[in-house]
N, C-alpha and C positions, 0 to 999 in steps of 0.2 A: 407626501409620497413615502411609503414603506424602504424598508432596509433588508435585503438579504444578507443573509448571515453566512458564513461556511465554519460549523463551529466541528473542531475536535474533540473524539470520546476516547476515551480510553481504549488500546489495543490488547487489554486483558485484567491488567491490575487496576483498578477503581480508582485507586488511590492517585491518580494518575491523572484525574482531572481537575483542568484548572479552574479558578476560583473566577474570571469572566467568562468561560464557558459556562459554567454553575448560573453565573448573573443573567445571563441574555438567556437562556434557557428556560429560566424561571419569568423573564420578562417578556419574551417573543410571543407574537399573538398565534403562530400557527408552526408547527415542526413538519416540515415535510423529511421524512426517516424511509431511509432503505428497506428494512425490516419494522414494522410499527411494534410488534410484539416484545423486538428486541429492546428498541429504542425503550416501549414501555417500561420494561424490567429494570433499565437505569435509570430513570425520572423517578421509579418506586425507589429506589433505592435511597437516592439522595430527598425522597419525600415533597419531589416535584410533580404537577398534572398540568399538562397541557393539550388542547388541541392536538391531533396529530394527522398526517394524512402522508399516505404509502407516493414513494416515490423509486423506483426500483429499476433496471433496464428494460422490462417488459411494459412498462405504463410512463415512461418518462414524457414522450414526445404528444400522448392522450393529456398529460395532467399540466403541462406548461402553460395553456390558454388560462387554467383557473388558477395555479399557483399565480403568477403574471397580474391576472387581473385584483389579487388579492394583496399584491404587493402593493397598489395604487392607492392604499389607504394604511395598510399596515404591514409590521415587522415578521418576517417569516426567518427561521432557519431551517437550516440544512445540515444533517447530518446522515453519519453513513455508519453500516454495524460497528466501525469500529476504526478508528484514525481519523486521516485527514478528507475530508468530504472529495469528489470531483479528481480523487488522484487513486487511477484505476477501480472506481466506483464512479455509478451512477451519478447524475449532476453536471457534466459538463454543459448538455443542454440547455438545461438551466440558468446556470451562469452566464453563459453566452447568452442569451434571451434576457435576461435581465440589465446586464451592460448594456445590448443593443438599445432596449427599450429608455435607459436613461437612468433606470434604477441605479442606486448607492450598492458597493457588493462591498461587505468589510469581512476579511479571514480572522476566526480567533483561532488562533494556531494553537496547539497541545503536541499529545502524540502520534507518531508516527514512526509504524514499522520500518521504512524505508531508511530514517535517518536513524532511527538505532541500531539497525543493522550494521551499516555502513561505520559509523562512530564505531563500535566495536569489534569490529574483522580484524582491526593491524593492520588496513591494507589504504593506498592513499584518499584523500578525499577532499581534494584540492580541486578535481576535477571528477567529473561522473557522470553515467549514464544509466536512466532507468527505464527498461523498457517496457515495465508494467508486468504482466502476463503473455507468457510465449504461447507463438502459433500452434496450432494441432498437428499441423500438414509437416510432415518429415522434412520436406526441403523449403520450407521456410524456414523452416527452423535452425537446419542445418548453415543456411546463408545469412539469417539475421546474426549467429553466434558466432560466423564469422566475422561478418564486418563488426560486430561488438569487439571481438578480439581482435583487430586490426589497429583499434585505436590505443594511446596512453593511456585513457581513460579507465576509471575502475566500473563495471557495469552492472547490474542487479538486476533481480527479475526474483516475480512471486513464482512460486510452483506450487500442486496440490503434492500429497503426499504419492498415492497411485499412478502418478508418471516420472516422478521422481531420477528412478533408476531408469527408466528409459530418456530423461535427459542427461543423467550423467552419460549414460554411454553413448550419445552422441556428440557430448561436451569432448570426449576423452579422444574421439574421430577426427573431432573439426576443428579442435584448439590445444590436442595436445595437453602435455602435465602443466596448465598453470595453476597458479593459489588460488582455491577455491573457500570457503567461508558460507556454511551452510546453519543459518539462526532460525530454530527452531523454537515456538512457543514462545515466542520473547515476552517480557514482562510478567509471566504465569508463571506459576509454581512447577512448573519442566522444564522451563528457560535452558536451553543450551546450543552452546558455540561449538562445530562440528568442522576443521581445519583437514586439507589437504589438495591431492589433485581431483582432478575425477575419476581419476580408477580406483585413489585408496578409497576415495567417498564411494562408491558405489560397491566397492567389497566390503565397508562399514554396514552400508544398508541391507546388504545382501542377508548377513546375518544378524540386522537389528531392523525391522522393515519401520520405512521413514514414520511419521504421525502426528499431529497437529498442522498448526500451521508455519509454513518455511519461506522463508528468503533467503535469495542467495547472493553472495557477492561475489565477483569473480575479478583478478585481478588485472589490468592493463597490459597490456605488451611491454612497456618499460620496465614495466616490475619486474614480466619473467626474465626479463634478459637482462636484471638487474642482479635477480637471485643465480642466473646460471653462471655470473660474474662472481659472486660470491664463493658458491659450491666449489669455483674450479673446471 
């Protein structure tokens, strides 16, 4: 019986993967990859070829039957454009279908936007909440950001750059001045940590409009009322 893998790729800097990622990579019989073109462009890199076959949110629940069946004899991995497989990316199905079925699921951990973010905000991380990618719909939105800020907890969430300033300004409605932590491009050559509430972030953006890719971290309720003890 095969092995699924859930192996990490680098979130932008290459340099960034690790050396059992590299190993199982080179040794797994079949990659099931998010993007195969992308996934290709790292395998050239590090001067690996492998089998590969597309695994994406549009063909996940089509291609389980044969990934599945192919795991019955042999080693498949799983990766994703870029971090940690199955965490707000494509794959959960998978996972879960492979556990059910009896298969081995081993994580080789690397990078991940999420915990670099959070490591480098200043902000706590003893406890946390990620909510992946926020709703479209206004009032879910509105009411998930609330209960997010309801709690101690420090919470995150990816954004695209083009809604950007329309969630600050719902941030700045529903939760008020807390400390926000806006990491931009992490590990790439624009890497930058973007600090404040959501109004100054959104008056940043107004005249630097956002670009790449962003996560955000936003700070606990404890915090603010940690900081408003501070200020005075």
């Amino acid at each position: 019986m095969g092995k699924l893998y859930l192996v990490s790729t680098p979130i932008g800097n290459l340099d960034d993967i690790t050396l059992r990622a590299l190993h199982v990579l080179e040794t797994v019989d079949l990659i099931a990859a998010e993007d195969t073109r992308h996934t290709l462009k790292l395998l050239t890199h590090f001067g690996l070829r492998r089998p590969l076959v597309s695994l994406h949110a549009h063909n996940e629940q089509r291609q389980l039957a044969a990934i599945l069946e192919r795991l019955q004899h042999h080693d498949v991995a799983l990766v994703s454009d870029a971090g940690t497989p199955a965490l707000s990316d494509p794959g959960v199905r998978l996972v879960s279908a492979a556990v059910a079925s009896g298969q081995e699921v081993i994580p080789v951990p690397g990078p991940s936007a999420v915990l670099a973010a959070l490591v480098a905000s200043g902000l706590p991380t003893n406890q946390f909440t990620f909510l992946g990618f926020l709703p479209r719909r206004r009032g879910e939105l509105e009411r998930l950001l609330r209960e997010a800020a309801e709690s101690r907890r420090t919470f995150l969430f990816f954004e695209s750059p083009h809604r950007m300033l329309k969630t600050l300004a719902i941030m700045a409605a529903a939760i008020g001045p807390r400390s926000v932590v806006v990491a931009r491009e992490l590990t790439k050559k624009h890497e930058e940590f973007l600090r404040g509430t959501p109004a100054e972030l959104s008056e940043h953006f107004q005249r630097v409009p956002p670009r790449g890719e962003l996560t955000v971290v936003v700070a606990g309720s404890e915090w603010r009322e940690a900081r408003k003890h501070v200020d005075g």
